[in-house]
N, C-alpha and C positions, 0 to 999 in steps of 0.2 A: 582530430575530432574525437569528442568522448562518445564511448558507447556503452549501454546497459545491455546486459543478458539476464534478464531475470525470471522467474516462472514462480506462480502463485499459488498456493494449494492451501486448501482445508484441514482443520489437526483433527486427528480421531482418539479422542480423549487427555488425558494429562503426562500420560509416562513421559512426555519429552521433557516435562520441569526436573524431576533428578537428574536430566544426562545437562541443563544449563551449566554454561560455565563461567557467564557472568549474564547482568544485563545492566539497563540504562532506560533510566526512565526520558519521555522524548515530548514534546509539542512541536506544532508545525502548524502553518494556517500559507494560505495560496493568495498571493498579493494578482495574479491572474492566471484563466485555466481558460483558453479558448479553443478553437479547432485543430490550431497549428500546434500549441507548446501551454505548458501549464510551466510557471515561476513559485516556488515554494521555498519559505522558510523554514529553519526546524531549527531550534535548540536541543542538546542532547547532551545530558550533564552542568559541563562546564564549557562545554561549546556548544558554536552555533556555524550553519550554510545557508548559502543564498544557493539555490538549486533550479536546473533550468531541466525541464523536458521534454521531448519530441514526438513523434512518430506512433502516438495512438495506443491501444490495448492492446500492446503483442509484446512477446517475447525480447526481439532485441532492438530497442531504440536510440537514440542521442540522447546525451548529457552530459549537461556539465555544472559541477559543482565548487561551489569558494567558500573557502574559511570566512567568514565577517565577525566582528566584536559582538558578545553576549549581547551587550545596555544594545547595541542597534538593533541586533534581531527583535530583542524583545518588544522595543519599541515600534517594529516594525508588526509584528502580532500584534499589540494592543492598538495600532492607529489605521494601518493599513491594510489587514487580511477581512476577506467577512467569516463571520462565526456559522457554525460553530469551530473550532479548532479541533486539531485530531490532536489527543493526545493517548499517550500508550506508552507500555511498558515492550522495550525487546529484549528478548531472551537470544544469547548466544548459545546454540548447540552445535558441538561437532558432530559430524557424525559421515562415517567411510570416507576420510580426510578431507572435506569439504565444513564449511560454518553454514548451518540455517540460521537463518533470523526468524526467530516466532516472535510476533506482533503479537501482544495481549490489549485489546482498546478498551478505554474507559470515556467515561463520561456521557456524552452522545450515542456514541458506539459501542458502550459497554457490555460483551459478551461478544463480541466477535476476536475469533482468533483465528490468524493466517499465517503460514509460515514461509517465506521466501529463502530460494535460492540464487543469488548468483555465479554466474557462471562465467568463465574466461574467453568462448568460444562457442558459435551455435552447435546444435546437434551433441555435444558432449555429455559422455555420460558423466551418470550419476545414481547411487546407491540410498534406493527410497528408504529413509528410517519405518519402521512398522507402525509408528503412531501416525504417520501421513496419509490425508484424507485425498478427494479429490482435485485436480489440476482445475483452476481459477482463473488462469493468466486471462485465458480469451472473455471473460465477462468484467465488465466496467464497473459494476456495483460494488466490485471487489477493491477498487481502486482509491489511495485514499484522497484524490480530488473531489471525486464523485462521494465521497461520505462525508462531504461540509456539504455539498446539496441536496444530501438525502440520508440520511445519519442512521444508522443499523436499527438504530431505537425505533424510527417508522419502519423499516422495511415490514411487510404481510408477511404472512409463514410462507406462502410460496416462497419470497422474494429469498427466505432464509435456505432452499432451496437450491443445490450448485445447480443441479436440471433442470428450474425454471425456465417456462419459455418454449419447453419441448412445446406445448397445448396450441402454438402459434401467436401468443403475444409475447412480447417482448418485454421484460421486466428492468431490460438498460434498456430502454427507449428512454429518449429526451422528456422532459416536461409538457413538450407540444407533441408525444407519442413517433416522432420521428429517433433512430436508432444514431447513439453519438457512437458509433464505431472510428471516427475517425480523433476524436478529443482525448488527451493524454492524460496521464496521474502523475 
């Protein structure tokens, strides 16, 4: 069985673009994202994955992911995902011998930047670079399922908020104001 170990965070300003040591530009659109598991395509350069996920807004869930041909994916984005599509820019940074991924989004999502870590093993440390904002993982809006149903471009200024929600509403509540803690990205 595949497993993701990932954790989500906020960038605090730019210094991580000099320490890049490549990136790839990406699109991805979700052919379905229900309670159980979200199915997401992504082209990324000159490939493309058919990608499957599990186990909700945390830290370590199932996955699993397949090589599939460009012309399908793509085809798969223009006939079967609904819009809008994520797309973005990743930045590869090393950094204290581990790779972040910082997500730069455009389009829809244009100005949000997150930068993930994955990790080999839960609980495992890890050496926070100084441009790294707050920890994400546990809020849904951060997730890029949840940004085809609700695209960074609408989010309120709370919403842009990692603390939102302290006030007692919930800013990842569902559509009908119930809380999808259990729906994947």
């Amino acid at each position: 069985m595949g497993r993701e170990i990932e954790h989500k965070f906020l960038v605090a300003g730019g210094a991580w673009r000099a320490a890049a040591a490549r990136r790839t530009k990406m699109v991805q659109g979700y052919l379905a994202g229900g309670a159980r598991a979200s199915v997401r395509v992504r082209i990324a350069g000159d490939r493309a994955w058919l990608n499957v996920k599990g186990g909700g807004y945390v830290a370590s869930r199932q996955e699993f992911e397949y090589a599939i041909p460009v012309d399908d994916a793509r085809e798969m984005l223009e006939s079967l995902c609904d819009g809008p599509l994520v797309e973005k820019t990743r930045h590869f940074v090393p950094h204290g011998g581990l790779e972040w991924e910082v997500d730069e989004f455009h389009g829809r999502n244009e100005g949000l930047v997150v930068a993930e870590l994955e990790l080999d093993r839960e609980g495992q440390p890890f050496d926070r670079p100084p441009w790294l904002g707050p920890e994400v993982t546990h809020l849904p809006r951060y997730y890029n399922v949840r940004l085809v149903e609700h695209p960074y471009s609408e989010w309120t200024a709370a919403e842009r908020e990692p603390d939102a929600g302290r006030d007692g509403r919930d800013p990842d509540a569902g559509r009908d104001g119930e809380p999808d803690a259990g729906r994947p990205a």
